[in-house]
N, C-alpha and C positions, 0 to 999 in steps of 0.2 A: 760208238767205240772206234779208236782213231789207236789204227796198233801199226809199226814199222817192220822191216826185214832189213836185215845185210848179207849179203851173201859172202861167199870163202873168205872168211878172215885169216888171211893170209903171213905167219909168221908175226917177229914182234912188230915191222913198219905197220900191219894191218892192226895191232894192240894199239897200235901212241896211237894211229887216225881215231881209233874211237874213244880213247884217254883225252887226248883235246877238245871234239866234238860232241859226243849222245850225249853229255848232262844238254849243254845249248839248245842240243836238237831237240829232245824230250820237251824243254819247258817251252821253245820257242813255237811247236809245232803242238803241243798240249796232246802227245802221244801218250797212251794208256799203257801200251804192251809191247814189248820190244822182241822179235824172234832175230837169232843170229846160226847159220851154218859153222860149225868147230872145227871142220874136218881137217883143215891146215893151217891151226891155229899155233902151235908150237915146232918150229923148227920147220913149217910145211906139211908135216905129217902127224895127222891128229890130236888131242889134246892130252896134257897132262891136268894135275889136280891142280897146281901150283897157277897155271895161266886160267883154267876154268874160272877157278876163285878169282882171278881178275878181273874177268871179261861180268863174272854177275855183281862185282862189286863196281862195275863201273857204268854196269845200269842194263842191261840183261837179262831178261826173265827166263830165258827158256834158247836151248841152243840145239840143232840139228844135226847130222851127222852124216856120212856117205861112204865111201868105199876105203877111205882111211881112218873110218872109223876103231878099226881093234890096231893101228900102228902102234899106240902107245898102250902096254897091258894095265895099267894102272887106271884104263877107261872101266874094267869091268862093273867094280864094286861099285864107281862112281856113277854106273846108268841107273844102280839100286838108290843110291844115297840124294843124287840131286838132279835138275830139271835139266837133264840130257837124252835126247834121244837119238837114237839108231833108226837107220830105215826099216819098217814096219816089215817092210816083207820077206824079211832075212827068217828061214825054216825054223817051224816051232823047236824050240830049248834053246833058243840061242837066247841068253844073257840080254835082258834092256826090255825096252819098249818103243815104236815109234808114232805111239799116239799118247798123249796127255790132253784132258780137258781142264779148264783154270775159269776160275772167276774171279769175272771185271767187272765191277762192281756192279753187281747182280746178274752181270748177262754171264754165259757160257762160250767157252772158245776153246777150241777146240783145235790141234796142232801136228801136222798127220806127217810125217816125213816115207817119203818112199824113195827108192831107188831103180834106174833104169835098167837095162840088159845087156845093149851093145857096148862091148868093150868095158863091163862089169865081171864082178865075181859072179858067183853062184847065186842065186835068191828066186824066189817063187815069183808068179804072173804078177810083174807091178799090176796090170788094169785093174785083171779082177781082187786083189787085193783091195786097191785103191777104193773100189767101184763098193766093194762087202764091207770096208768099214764107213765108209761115207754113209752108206744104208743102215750101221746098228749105231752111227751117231744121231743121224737127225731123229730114227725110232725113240733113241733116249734123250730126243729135246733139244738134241744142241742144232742150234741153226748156223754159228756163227763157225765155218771150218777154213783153216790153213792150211794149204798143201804145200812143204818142199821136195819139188820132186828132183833129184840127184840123178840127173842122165847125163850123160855123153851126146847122143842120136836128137837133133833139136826134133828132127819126124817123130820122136818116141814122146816128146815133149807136146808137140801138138796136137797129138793121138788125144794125150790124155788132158787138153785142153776142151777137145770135142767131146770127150768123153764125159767131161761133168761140170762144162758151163750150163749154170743153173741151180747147180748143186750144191757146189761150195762157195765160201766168199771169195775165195782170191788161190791164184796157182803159180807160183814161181820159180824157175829154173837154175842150181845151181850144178858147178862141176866143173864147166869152163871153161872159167874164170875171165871171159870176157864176154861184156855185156852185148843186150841185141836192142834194137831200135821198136820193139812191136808191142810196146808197153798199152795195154787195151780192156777194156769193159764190156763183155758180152756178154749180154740174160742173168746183168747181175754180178759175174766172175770177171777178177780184176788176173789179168794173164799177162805176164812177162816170159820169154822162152829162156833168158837167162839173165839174173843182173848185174851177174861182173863181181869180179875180185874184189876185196878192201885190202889194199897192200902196194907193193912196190907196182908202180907203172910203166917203168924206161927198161925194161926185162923182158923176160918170155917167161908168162902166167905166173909172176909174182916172182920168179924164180932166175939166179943168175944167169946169164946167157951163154956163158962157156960150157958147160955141160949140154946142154939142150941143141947148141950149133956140134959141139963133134959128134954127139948122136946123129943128128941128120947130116953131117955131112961123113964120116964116116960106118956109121953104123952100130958103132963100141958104146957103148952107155958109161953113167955114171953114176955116184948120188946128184941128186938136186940139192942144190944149197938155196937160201934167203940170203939175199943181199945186209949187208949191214948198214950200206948206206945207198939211198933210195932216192926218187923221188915220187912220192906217194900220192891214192889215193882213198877214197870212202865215197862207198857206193849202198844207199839205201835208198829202200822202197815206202810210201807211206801212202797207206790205206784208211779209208775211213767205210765200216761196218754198218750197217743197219737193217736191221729183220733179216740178217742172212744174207744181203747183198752189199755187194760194194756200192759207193753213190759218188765216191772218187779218191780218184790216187794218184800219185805224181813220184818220180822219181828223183833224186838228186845225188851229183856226182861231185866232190868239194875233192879239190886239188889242196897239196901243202903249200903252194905258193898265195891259196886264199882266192882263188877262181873257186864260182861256184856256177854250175849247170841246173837248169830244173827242165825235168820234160814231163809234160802231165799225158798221162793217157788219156786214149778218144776211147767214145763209145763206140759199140756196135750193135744195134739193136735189130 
């Protein structure tokens, strides 16, 4: 099973990277499954129905979600209606789900989205959450598990790297929106701490830089805008599955200028 991730698709420059790109990449890389984070997918702040419908018509199976998750209300009905999820550990009644299992052609996979603490809203013990559904998936067969874990804190990120290599296939970091260099294979579990934005690159985290400079240089905020005009990136991860462990993975970083980066993870055994 050879399934990909993209992490924060970041406004519409993060839409055209993957309107030009995932059909190519799919058929070039013979990818089964494609997971993508939503969370500032429209305007920066979460998704509407109108871009959702894009992003899985443009090759998208399943899309994850994070602190900007409820930005736009028009998320709600849509965690009921289509393959969107919410961090799992957000306090029972809350509206969604952040696990879905799917089948690829015959195998099971399974796609866990949780969210971190520091510098979060509200939500229950990412580990033990994490650690309690990973234990009633593989009870119910599934071997092949995705985790996006949605932190801030990379410490919070490697907690829960230690916490269940071995367990899962693969554990990847978004929130960031800029990527880390420690792309790696231990006892099986393919771990990234974060992979980086798909979006505007000559900014500050996708976003224009005039708002984000007089914040830190005076202190006043403001909204964040997306750029109109960019120069872009796409940033994915691709996994290859078997009996529940990863056996390799590689990341690749495509510039709009037509540079393309590949770094394959090392093992660690």
């Amino acid at each position: 099973m050879k399934i990909a991730f993209i992490g924060d698709i970041v406004g519409r420059p993060g839409r055209s990277m993957i309107k030009e790109h995932l059909t190519k990449l799919r058929r070039e890389h013979e990818i089964d499954f494609v997971i993508a984070n939503y969370e500032n997918a429209s305007h920066g702040f979460g998704v509407t129905l109108k871009n959702a419908q894009e992003l899985f018509a443009l090759g998208i199976d399943v899309m994850s979600g994070g602190n900007h998750t409820w930005d736009k209300k028009e998320i709600e009905p849509l965690l009921e209606s289509m393959p969107l999820l919410r961090p799992h550990n957000y306090p029972e009644g809350v509206k969604g789900t952040g696990c879905k299992v799917f089948d690829i052609a015959g195998e099971k996979l399974a796609v866990l989205n949780i969210m971190g603490h520091y510098g979060m809203p509200y939500v229950d013990n990412a580990f033990r959450c994490a650690r309690d559904t990973v234990a009633h998936l593989k009870n119910d067969g599934v071997n092949h598990i995705f985790l996006d874990f949605h932190a801030e804190a990379s410490s919070e990120k490697r907690a829960m790297m230690m916490l269940l290599q071995g367990e899962v296939s693969g554990i990847i970091g978004t929130h960031t929106h800029v990527g880390s260099d420690d792309f790696q294979i231990a006892k099986g579990t393919a771990y990234l701490t974060d992979i980086g934005l798909s979006g505007c690159r000559d900014n500050v985290i996708g976003m224009d830089s005039k708002v984000p400079l007089e914040r830190f240089i005076t202190g006043v905020s403001g909204r964040f805008e997306v750029p109109e005009k960019c120069r872009k990136i796409l940033q994915i991860a691709i996994m290859t599955f078997d009996e529940g462990k990863c056996t390799e993975a590689f990341k690749l970083k495509i510039f709009d200028d037509g540079r393309v980066f590949r770094t394959d993870a090392w093992c660690e055994e």
